[in-house]
C-alpha positions, 0 to 999 in steps of 0.5 A: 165341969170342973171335976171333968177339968181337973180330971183331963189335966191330971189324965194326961198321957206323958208324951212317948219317951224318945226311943234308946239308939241302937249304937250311942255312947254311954253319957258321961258321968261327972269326972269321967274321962272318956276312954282313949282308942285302942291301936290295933295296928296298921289297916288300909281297911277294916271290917268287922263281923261275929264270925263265931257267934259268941256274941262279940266281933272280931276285926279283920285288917286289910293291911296291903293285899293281906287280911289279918283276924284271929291267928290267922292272915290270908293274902287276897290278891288285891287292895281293899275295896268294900267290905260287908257282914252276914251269915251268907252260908246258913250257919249261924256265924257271920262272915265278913266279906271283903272286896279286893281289886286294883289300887294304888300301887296296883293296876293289874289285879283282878276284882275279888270277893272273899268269905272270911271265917274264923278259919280261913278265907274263901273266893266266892267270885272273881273278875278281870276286865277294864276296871277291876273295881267293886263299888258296892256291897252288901248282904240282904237276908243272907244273900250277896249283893254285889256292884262293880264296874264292867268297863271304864264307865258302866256299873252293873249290880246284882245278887251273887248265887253259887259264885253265879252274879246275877247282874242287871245292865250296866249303868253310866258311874252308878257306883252306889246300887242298893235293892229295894225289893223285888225289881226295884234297885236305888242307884247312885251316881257320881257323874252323869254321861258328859263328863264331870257332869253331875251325878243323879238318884234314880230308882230302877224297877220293873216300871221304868227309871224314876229320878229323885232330887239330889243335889248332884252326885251320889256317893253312899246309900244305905236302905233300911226300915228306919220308922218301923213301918215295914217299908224300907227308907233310903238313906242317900249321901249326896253332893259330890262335885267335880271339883270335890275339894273346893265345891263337895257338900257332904249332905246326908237325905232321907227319903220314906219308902214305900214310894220314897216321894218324901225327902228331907235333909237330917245332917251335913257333915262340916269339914268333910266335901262327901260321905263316904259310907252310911251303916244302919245300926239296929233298925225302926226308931232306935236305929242309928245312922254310923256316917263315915265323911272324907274327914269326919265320922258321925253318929246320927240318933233321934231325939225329940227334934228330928235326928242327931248328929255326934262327932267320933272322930276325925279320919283321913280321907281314905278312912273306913269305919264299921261298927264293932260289938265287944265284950266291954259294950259298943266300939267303931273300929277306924282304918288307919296307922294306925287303925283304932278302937273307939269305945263307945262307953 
């Protein structure tokens, strides 16, 4: 028996390590001096995407209605709106799609989306009506998924096919509609139909409208298979208010597919009153959650007690943030005047 004992306390299997997040800044070393941003010059937006697959990604500025990468600038008739990443033409270099529209300053503007390669860009769509918005973006398995406003009020969303859009009924400030499958779309809203009511999350399927808990509006939703599972999570961020600068929460949700019955809170971003944007980073338990606040931006990773939250950087409200891959290592490239840099070693 006590052979068996010891045998059991010797045998025991060390606990599985911690998996190494996807995009994390390098520890510090003693003396170091973490390294200072670089200024890439002025940008109402950035985007970023390897747009001749060597590897590394080139930044493209949106500074007004003039996109600037490489050598090259191209004027997209517009203020900047969305941005997003991926090979949509099969080629094996990615694109970065921008979205453009009407903004501050510009009222008349039709919404467009263009395809930026390290050549020139490209107008895959265009849109005139009461609100030349678009609201959200993203690439799914090399395919376009586009939102955008259809009037003053309705959202619609849908796949964008040979400059086609495939786009579902509008829904009332869904402004956030991401898909979660065949016939299934997560939306996001910031208001309800009374107005400045709150908002809600909903998921809309061949089964009808489900509603899930939110604390009030919906501002950013990210879908990604963040446990390895197979199935894909929904990453919401909630808490818009009417009267956002005195009563927003910046609340960051997780909610486990298949069935997304099963939400927890893993962050709120103090100092910020919404979250802005949520970019997934590599996928299954090294991902990492790039979380772009009204005043903050954060980087969430998991560690032996549930999920971690670092602080990047301070950003204005008008900020945007995407991930960047360079030759020196991992970086955030942050909008601005000027737009910065942030190495992450």
């Amino acid at each position: 028996m006590r052979l068996l004992l010891l045998c059991l306390t010797a045998c025991a299997a060390d606990a599985p390590p911690t998996p190494r997040p996807a995009l994390a800044p390098s520890p510090p070393t003693e003396g170091s001096v973490p390294p200072a941003p670089i200024d890439l010059g002025e940008a109402d937006g950035v985007v970023a995407a390897d747009l001749d697959g060597d590897g590394q990604d080139e930044v493209i500025r949106i500074l007004g209605s003039e996109a600037l990468w490489l050598d090259q600038r191209a004027d997209l008739g517009g203020r900047f709106q969305r941005g997003a990443r991926g090979d949509i033409d099969g080629d094996g270099k990615e694109e970065a799609l921008v979205a453009t529209g009407m903004g501050r300053g510009d009222k008349d503007s039709p919404a467009r989306l263009w395809a930026i390669a390290a050549g020139g860009a490209t107008l895959l769509w265009e849109q005139r009506g009461p609100r030349n918005q678009v609201s959200d973006l993203t690439v799914v398995d090399g395919r376009v998924f586009l939102v955008a406003f259809t009037d003053e009020r309705g959202v619609a969303a849908g796949f964008l096919d040979a400059g086609r859009w495939a786009a579902g009924p509008p829904v009332h400030m869904g402004m956030r509609q991401r898909p979660l499958g065949p016939g299934a779309v997560a939306v996001g809203r910031l208001y309800g139909e009374v107005p400045r009511s709150d908002g809600d999350l909903r998921i809309l399927s061949s089964a009808g409208l489900r509603t899930l808990p939110s604390l009030r509006g919906v501002r950013a939703l990210a879908v990604a298979d963040l446990d390895g599972d197979g199935d894909q999570d929904l990453i919401v961020g909630d808490g818009w208010h009417a009267e956002y600068g005195a009563h927003g929460d910046a609340r960051l949700r997780l909610f486990a597919g298949p069935d997304w019955e099963d939400g927890r809170t893993i962050a709120f971003l103090d100092g910020s009153y919404a979250i802005s944007d949520i970019e997934v980073v590599g996928s299954g338990p090294s991902a990492t959650l790039l979380v772009t606040g009204t005043h903050s931006l954060q980087l969430l990773a998991r560690d032996a007690l549930g999920w971690q939250s670092r602080k990047l950087a301070d950003l204005g409200e008008t900020a945007n943030a995407v991930r960047v891959s360079t030759r020196s290592g991992p970086a955030v490239a942050i909008s601005g005047q000027p737009a910065r840099l942030l190495p992450l070693r």
